[in-house]
C-alpha positions as CSV (number, residue, x, y, z in Angstrom):
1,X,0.0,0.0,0.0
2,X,1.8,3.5,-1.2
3,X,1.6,5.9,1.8
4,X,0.7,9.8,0.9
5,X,1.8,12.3,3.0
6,X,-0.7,15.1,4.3
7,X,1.4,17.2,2.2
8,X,0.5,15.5,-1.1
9,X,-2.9,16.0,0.1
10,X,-2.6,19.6,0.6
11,X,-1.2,20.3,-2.9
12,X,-4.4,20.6,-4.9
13,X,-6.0,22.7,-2.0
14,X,-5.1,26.3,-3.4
15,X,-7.8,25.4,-6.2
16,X,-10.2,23.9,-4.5
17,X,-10.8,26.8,-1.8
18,X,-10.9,29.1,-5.1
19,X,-13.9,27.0,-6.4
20,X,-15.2,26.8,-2.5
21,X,-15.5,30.6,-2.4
22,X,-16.3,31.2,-6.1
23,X,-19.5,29.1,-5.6
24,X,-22.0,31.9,-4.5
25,X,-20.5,31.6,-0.6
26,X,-19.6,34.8,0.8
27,X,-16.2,35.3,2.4
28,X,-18.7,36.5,5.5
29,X,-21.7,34.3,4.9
30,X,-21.7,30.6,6.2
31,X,-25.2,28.7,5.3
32,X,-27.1,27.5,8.2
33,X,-26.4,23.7,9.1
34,X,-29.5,22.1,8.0
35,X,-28.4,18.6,10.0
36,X,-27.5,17.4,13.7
37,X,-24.8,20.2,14.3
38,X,-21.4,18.0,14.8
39,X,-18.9,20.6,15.8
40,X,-19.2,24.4,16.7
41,X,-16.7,27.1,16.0
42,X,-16.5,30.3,18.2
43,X,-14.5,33.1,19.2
44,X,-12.3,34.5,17.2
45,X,-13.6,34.2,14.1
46,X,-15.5,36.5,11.2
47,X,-17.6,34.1,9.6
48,X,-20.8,32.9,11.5
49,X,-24.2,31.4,11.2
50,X,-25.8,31.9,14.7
51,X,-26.9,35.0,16.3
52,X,-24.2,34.7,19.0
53,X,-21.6,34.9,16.0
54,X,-20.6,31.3,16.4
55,X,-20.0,29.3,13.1
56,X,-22.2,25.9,13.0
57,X,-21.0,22.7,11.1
58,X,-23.3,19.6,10.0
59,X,-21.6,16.8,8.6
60,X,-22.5,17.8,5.0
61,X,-21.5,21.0,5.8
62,X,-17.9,20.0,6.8
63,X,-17.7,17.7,4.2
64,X,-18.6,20.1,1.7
65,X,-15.1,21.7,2.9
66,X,-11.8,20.8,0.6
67,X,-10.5,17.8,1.9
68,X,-7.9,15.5,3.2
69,X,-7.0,12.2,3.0
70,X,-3.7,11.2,5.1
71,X,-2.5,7.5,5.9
72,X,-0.8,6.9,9.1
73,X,-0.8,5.1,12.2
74,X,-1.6,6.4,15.6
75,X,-1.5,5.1,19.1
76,X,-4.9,4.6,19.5
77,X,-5.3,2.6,16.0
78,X,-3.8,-1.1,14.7
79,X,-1.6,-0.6,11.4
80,X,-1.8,2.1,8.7
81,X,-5.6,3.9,8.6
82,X,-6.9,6.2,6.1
83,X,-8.2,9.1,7.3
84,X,-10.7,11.3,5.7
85,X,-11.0,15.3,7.0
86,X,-10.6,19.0,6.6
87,X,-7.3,20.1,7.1
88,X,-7.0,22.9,10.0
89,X,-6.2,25.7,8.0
90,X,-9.0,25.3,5.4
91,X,-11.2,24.7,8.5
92,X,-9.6,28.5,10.1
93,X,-9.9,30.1,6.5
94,X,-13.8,28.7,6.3
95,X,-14.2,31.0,9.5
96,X,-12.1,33.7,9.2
97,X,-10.2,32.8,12.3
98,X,-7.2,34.7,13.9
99,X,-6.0,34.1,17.4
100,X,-3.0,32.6,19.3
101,X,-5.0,29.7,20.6
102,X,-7.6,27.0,19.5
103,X,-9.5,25.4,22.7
104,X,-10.1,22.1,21.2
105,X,-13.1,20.7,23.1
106,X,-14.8,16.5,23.3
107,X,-18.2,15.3,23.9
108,X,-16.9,14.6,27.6
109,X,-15.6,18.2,28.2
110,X,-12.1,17.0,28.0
111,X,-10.4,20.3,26.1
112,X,-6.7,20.5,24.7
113,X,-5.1,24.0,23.6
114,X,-3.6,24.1,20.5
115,X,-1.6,26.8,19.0
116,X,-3.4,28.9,16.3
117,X,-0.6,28.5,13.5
118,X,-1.0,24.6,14.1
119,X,-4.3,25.1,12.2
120,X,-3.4,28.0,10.2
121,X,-0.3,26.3,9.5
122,X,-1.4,22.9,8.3
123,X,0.1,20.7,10.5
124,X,-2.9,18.7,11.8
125,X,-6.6,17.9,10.2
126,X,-10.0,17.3,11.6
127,X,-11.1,13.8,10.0
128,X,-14.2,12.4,9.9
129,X,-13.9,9.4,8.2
130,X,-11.6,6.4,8.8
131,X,-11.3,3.6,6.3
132,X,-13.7,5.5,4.1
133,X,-16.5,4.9,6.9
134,X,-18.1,7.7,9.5
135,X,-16.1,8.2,12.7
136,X,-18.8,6.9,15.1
137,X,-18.9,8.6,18.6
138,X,-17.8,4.6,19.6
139,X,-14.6,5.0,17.7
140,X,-13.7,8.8,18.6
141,X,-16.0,10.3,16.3
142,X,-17.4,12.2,14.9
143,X,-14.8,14.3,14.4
144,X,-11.1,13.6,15.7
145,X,-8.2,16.1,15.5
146,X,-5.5,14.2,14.3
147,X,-1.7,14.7,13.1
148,X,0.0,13.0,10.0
149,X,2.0,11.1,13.0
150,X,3.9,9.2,9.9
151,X,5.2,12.4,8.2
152,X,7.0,14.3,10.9
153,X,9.0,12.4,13.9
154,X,8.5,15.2,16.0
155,X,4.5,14.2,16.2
156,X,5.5,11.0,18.1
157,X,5.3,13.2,21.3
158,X,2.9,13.3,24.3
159,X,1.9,17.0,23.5
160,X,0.8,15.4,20.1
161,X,-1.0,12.7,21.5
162,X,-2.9,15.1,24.2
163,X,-3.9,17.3,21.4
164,X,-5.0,14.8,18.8
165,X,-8.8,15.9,20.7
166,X,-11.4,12.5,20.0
167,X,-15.3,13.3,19.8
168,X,-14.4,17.1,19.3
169,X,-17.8,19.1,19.5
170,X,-16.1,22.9,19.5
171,X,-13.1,24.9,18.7
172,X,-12.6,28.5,21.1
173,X,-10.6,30.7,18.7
174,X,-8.6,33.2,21.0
């Protein structure tokens, strides 16, 4: 099985954010989720849907986004797994969001800060499929922040691990 790095995923990005933003969405208008909302974006951020200028994501909403697909292994997986997902700087750019910090946040309140340029940077991705399948809450879904922990040595750390965020339900731009 050939491996592809998340930065052979990223390549074609450039032109699919142009079609993205070229297809009647505003650079400050963000439709309303019209699904179970999966993951809510707040904070610092200029792009909203809710009237406390938070930005709501269904899961056809996020995948609508430009994706990802990045093999790897991770601790909490057997072998290589395919990972489907938004990287975290299309996810920022979707939202308009500047800070210093991302409060990552799970189902079960467990939250992880995660420097701003992390996502605006690249260097990790919110999937939401493995194996071509849904993330199911069961299996640290629906969405799980993740790193290309293949790609980069420097991933096979503890701060890595503590911020790959399982069952994420909202990011706190500040």
């Amino acid at each position: 099985m050939q491996r592809h790095s998340m930065r052979h995923a990223l390549a074609g990005l450039g032109a699919a954010v142009l079609l993205l933003w070229s297809g009647g969405v505003q650079a400050d208008q963000l439709e309303r989720p019209q699904g179970r909302v999966i993951l809510t974006v707040s904070g610092g951020i200029a792009v909203s849907n809710t009237a406390d200028d938070a930005a709501e994501f269904d899961r056809t909403m996020i995948e609508a986004l430009p994706s990802v697909t990045v093999m790897t292994t991770t601790p909490w997986t057997e072998g290589v797994v395919t990972f489907d997902g938004v990287s975290g700087a299309d996810l920022m750019q979707a939202v308009g969001g500047q800070g210093e910090t991302v409060s990552a946040v799970a189902l079960n309140d467990y939250a992880a800060d995660i420097p701003f340029d992390e996502f605006a940077g690249g260097a990790l991705f919110v999937a939401y499929r493995q194996d071509g399948q849904p993330i199911s809450v069961r299996e640290r879904g629906p969405l799980w922040i993740l790193y290309p922990f293949d790609d980069e040595p420097e991933y096979d750390d503890q701060i890595y691990y503590a911020r790959s965020v399982w069952q994420l339900r909202s990011l706190e731009v500040r």
